[in-house]
N, CA, C and O atoms as CSV, one atom per row, in Angstrom:
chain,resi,resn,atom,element,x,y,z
A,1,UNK,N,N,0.835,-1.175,0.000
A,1,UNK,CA,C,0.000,0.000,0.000
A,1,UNK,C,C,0.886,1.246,0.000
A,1,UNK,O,O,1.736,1.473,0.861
A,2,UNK,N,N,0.559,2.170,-1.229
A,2,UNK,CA,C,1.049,3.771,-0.845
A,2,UNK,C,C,0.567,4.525,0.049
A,2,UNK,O,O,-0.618,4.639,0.362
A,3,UNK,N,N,1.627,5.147,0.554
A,3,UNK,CA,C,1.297,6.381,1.427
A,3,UNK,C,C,1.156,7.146,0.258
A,3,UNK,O,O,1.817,7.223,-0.778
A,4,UNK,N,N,-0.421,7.990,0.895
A,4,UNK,CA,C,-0.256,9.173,0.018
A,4,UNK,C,C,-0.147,10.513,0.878
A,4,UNK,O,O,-0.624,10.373,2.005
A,5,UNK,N,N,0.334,11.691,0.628
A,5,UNK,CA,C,0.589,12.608,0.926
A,5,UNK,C,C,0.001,13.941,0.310
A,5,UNK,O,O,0.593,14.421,-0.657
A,6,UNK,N,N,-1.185,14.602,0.834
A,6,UNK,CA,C,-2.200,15.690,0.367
A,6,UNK,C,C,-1.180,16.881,0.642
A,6,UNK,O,O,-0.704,17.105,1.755
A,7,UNK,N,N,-0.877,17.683,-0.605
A,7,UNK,CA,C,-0.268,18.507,0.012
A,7,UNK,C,C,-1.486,19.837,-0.579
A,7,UNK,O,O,-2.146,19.929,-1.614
A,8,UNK,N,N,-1.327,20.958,0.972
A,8,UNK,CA,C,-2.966,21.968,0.139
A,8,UNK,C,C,-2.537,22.434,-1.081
A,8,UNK,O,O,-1.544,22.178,-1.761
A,9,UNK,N,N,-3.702,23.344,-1.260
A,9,UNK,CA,C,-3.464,23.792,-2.781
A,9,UNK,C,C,-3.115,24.959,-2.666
A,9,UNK,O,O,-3.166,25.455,-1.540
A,10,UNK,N,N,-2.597,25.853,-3.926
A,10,UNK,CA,C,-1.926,27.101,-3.814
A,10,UNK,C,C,-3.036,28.396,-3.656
A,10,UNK,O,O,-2.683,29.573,-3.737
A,11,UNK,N,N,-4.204,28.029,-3.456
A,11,UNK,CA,C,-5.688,29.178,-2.736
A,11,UNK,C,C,-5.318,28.877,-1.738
A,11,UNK,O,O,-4.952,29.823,-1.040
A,12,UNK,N,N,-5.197,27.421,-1.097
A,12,UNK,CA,C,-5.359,26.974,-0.102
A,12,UNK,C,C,-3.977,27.798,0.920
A,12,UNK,O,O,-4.185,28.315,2.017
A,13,UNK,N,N,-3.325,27.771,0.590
A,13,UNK,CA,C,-1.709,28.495,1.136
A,13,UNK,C,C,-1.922,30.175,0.773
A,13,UNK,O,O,-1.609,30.897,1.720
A,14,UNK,N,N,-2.299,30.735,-0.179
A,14,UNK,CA,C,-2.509,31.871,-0.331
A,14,UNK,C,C,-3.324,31.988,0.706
A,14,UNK,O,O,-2.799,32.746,1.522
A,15,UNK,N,N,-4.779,31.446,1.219
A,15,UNK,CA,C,-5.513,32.125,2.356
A,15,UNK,C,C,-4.628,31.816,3.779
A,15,UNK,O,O,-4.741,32.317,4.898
A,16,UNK,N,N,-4.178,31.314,3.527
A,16,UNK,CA,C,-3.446,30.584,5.020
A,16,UNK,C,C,-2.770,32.235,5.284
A,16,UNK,O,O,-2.909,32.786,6.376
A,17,UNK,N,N,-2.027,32.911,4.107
A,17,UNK,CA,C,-0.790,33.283,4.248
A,17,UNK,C,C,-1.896,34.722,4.872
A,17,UNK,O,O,-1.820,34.925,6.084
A,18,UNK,N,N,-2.985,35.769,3.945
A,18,UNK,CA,C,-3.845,36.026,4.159
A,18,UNK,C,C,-4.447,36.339,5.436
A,18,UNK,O,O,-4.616,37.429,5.982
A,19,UNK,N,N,-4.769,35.034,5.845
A,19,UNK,CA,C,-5.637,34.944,7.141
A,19,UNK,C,C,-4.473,35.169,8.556
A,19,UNK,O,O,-4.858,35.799,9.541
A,20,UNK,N,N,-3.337,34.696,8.507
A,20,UNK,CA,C,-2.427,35.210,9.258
A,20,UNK,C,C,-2.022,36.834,9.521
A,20,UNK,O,O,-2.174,37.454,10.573
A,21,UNK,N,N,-1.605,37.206,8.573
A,21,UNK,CA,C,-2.173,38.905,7.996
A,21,UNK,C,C,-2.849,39.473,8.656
A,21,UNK,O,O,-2.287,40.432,9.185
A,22,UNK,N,N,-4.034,39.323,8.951
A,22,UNK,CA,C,-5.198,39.681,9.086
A,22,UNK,C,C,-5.694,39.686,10.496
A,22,UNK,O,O,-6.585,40.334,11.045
A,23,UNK,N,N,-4.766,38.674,10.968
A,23,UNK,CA,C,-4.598,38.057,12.540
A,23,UNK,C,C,-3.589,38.747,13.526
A,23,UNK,O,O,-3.464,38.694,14.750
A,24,UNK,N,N,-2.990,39.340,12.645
A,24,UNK,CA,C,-1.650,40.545,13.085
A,24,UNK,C,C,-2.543,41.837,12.935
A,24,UNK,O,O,-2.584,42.732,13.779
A,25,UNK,N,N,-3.114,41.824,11.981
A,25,UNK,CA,C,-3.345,43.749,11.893
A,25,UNK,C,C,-4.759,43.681,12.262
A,25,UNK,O,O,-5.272,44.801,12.283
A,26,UNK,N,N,-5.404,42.902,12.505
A,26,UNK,CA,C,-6.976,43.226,13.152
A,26,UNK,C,C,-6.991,43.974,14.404
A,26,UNK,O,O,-7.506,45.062,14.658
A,27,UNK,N,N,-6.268,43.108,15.193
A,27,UNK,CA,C,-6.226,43.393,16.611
A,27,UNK,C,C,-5.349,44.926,16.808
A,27,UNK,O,O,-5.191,45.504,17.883
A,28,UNK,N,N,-4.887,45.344,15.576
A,28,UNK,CA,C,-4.582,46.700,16.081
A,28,UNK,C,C,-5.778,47.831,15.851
A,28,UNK,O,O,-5.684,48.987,16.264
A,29,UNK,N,N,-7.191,47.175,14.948
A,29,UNK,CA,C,-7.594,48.135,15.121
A,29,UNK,C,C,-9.019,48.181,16.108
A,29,UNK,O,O,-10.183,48.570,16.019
A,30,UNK,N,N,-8.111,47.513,17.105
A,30,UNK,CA,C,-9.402,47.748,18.218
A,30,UNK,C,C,-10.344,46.589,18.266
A,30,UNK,O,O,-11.044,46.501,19.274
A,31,UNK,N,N,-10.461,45.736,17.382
A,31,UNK,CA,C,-12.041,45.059,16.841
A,31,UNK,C,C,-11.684,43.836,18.135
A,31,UNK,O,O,-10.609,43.359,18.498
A,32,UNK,N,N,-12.765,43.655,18.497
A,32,UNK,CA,C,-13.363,42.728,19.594
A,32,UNK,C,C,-12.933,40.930,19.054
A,32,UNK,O,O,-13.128,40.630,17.876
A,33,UNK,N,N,-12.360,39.872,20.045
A,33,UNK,CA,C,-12.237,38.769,19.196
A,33,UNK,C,C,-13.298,38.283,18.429
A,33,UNK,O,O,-13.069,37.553,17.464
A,34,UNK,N,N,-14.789,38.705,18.847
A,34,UNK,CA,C,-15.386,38.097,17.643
A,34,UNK,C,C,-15.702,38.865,16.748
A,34,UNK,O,O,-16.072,38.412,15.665
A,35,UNK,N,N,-15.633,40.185,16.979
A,35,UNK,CA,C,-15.248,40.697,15.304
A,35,UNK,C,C,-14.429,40.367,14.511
A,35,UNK,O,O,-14.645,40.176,13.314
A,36,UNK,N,N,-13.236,40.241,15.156
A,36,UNK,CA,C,-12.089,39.733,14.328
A,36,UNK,C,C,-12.355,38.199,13.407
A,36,UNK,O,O,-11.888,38.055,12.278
A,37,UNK,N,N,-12.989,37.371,13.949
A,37,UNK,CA,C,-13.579,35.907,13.818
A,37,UNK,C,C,-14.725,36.218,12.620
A,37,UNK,O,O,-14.698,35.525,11.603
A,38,UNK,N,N,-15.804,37.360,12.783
A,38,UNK,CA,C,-16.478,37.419,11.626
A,38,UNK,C,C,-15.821,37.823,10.524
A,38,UNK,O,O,-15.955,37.126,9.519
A,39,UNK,N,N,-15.022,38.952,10.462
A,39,UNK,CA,C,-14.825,39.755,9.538
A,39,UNK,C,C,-13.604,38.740,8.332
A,39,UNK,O,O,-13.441,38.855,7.117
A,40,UNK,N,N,-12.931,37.772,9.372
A,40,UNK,CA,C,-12.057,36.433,8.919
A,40,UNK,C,C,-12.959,35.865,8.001
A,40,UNK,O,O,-12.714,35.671,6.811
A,41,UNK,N,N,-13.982,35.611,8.569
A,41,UNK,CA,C,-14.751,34.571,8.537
A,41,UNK,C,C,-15.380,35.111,6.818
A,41,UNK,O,O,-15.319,34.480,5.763
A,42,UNK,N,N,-15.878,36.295,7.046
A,42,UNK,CA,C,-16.880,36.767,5.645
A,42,UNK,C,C,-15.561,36.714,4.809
A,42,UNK,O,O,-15.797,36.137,3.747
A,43,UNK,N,N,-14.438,37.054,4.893
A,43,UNK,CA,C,-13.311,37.255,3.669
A,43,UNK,C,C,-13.197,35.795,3.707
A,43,UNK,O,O,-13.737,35.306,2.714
A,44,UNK,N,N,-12.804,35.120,4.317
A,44,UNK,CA,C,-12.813,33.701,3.485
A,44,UNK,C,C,-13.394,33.498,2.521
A,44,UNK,O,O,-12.922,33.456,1.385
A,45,UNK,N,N,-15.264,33.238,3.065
A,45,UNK,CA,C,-16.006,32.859,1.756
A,45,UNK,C,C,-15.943,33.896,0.353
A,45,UNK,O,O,-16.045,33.527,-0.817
A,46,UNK,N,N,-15.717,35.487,0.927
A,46,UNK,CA,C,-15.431,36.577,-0.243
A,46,UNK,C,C,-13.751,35.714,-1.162
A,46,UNK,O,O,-13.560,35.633,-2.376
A,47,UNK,N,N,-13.105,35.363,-0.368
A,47,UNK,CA,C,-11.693,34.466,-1.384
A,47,UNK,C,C,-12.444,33.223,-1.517
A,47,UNK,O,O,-12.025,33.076,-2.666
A,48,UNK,N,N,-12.989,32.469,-1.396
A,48,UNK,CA,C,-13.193,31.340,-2.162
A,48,UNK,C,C,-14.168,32.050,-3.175
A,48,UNK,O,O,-13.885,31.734,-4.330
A,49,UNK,N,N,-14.949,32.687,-3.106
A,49,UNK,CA,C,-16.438,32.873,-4.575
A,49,UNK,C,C,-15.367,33.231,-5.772
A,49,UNK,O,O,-15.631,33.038,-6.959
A,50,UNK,N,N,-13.856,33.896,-5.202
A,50,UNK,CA,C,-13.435,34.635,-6.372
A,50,UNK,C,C,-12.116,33.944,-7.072
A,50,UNK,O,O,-11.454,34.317,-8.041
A,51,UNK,N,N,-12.015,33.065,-6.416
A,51,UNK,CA,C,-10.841,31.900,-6.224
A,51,UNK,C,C,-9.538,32.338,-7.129
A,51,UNK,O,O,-8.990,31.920,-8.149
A,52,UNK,N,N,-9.299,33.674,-5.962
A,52,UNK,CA,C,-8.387,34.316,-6.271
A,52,UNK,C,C,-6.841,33.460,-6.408
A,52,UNK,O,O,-6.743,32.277,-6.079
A,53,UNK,N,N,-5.940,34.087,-6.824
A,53,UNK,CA,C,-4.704,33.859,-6.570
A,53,UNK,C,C,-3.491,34.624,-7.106
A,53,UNK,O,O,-3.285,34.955,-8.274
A,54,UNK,N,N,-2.612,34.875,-5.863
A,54,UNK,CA,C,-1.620,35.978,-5.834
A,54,UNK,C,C,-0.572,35.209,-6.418
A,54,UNK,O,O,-0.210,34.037,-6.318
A,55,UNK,N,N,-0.010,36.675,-7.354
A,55,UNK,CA,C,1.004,36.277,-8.273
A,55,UNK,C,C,2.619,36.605,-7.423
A,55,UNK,O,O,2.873,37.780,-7.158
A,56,UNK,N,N,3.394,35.769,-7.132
A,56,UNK,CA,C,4.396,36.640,-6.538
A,56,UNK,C,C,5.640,36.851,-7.511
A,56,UNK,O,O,6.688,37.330,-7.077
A,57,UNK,N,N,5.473,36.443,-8.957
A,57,UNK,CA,C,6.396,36.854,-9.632
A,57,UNK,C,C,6.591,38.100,-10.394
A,57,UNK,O,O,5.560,38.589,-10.856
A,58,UNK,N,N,7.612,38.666,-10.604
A,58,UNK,CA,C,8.081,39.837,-11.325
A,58,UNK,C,C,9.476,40.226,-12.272
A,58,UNK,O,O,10.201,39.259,-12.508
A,59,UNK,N,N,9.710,40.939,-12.573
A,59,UNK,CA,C,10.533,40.963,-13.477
A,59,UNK,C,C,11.938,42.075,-13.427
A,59,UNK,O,O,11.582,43.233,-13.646
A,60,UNK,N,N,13.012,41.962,-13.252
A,60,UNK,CA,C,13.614,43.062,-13.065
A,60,UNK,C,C,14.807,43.057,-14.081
A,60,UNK,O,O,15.576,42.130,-14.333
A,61,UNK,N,N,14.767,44.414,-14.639
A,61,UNK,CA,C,15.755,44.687,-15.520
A,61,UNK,C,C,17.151,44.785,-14.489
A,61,UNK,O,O,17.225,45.682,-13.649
A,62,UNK,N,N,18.060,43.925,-14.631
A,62,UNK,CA,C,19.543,44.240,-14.473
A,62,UNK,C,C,20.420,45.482,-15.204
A,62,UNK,O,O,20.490,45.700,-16.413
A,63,UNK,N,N,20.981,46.132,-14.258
A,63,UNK,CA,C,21.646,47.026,-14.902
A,63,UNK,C,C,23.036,45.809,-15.857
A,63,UNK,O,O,23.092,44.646,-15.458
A,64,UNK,N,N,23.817,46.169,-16.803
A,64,UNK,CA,C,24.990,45.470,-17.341
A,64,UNK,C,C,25.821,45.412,-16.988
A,64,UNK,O,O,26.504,44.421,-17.244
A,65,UNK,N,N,26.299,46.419,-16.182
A,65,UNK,CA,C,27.636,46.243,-15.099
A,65,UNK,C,C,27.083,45.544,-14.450
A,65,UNK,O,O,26.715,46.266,-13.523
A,66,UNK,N,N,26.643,44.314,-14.213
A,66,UNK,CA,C,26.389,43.536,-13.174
A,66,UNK,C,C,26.560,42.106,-13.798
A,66,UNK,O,O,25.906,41.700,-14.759
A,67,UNK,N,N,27.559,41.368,-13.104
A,67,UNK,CA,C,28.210,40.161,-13.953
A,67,UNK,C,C,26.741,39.031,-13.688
A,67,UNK,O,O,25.863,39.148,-12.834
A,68,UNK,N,N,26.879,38.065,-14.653
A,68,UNK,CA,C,26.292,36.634,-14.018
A,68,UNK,C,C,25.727,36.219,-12.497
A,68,UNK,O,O,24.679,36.195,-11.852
A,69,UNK,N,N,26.941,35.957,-12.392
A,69,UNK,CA,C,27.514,35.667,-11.022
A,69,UNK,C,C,26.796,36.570,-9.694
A,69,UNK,O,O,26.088,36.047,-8.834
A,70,UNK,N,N,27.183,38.146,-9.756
A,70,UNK,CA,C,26.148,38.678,-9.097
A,70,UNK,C,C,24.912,38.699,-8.844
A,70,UNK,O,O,24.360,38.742,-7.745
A,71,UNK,N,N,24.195,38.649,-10.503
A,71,UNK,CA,C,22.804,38.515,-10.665
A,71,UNK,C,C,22.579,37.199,-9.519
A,71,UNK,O,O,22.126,37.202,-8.375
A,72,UNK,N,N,22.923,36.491,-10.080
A,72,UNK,CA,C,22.329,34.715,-9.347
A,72,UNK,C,C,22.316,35.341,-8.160
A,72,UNK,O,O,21.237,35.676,-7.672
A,73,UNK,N,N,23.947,35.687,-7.276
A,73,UNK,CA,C,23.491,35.767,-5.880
A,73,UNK,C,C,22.502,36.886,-5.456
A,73,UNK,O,O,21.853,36.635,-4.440
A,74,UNK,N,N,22.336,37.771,-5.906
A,74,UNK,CA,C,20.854,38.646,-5.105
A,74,UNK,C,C,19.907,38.114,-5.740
A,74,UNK,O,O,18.849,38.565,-5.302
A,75,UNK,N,N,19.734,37.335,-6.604
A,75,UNK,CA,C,18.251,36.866,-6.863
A,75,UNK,C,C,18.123,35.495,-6.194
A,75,UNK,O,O,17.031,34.927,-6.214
A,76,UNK,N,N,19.383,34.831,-5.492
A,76,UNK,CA,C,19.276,33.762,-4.542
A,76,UNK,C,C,18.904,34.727,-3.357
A,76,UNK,O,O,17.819,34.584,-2.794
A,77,UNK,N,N,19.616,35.519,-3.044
A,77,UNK,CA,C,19.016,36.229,-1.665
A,77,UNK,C,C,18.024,36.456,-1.383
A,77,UNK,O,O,17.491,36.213,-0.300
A,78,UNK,N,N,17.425,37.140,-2.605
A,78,UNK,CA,C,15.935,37.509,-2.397
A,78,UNK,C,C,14.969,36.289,-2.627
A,78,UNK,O,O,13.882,36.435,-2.068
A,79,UNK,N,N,15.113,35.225,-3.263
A,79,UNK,CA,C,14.287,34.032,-3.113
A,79,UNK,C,C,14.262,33.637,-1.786
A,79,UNK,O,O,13.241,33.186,-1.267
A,80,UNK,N,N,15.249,33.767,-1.232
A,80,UNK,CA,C,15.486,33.099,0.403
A,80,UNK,C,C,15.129,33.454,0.908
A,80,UNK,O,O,14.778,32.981,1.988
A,81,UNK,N,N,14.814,35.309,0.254
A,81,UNK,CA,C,13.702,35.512,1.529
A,81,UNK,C,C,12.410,36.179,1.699
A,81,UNK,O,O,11.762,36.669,2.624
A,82,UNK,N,N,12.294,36.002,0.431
A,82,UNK,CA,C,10.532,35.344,-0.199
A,82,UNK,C,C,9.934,34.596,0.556
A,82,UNK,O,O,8.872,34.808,1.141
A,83,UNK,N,N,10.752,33.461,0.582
A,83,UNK,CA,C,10.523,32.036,1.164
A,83,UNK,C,C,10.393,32.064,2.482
A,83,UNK,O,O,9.439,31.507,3.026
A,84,UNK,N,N,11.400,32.762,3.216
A,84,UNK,CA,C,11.222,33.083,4.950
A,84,UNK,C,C,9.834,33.940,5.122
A,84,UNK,O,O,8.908,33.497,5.802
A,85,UNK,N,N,9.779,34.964,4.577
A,85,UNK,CA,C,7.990,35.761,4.474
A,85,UNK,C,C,7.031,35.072,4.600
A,85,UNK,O,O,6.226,35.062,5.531
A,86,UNK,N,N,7.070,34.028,3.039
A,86,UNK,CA,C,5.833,33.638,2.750
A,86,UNK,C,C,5.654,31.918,3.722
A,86,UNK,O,O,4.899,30.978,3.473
A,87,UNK,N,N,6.623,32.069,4.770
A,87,UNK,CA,C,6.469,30.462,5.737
A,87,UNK,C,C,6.138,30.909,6.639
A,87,UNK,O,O,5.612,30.092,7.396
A,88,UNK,N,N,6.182,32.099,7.068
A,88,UNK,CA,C,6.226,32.765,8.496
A,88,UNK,C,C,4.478,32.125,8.892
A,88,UNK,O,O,3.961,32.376,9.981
């Protein structure tokens, strides 16, 4: 027998990332825990009707004085920490 392994889907991780967000900056503006719980609650179903999904790619022109070699490492840097953001 296989193990299988569900991994969520990329709405599914986009709201995760979202709903965390939301869990940080609610509570600064005063709102009561179950406000905070509705207002979660209605944007969920508002992201699933629209089954959104965030693009995190972009494009950047390199200046030419800038060898290979450089490029790779700040665009390794900044993947690394894309990646630390979007795990938090």
């Amino acid at each position: 027998m296989k193990n299988v392994l569900n991994f969520p889907t990329k709405t599914v991780r986009d709201w995760l990332i979202i709903e965390r967000e939301m869990k940080i900056e609610l509570p600064k503006l005063g709102l009561s825990s179950a406000s905070q719980f509705r207002v979660i609650s209605r944007m969920k179903v508002f992201f699933e009707i629209l089954n959104f999904e965030l693009d995190y790619s972009f494009s950047i022109e390199w200046p030419t004085s800038l060898s290979r070699d450089q490029i790779t490492s700040i665009t390794s840097t900044l993947s690394s920490a894309i990646g630390e953001i979007s795990t938090k």
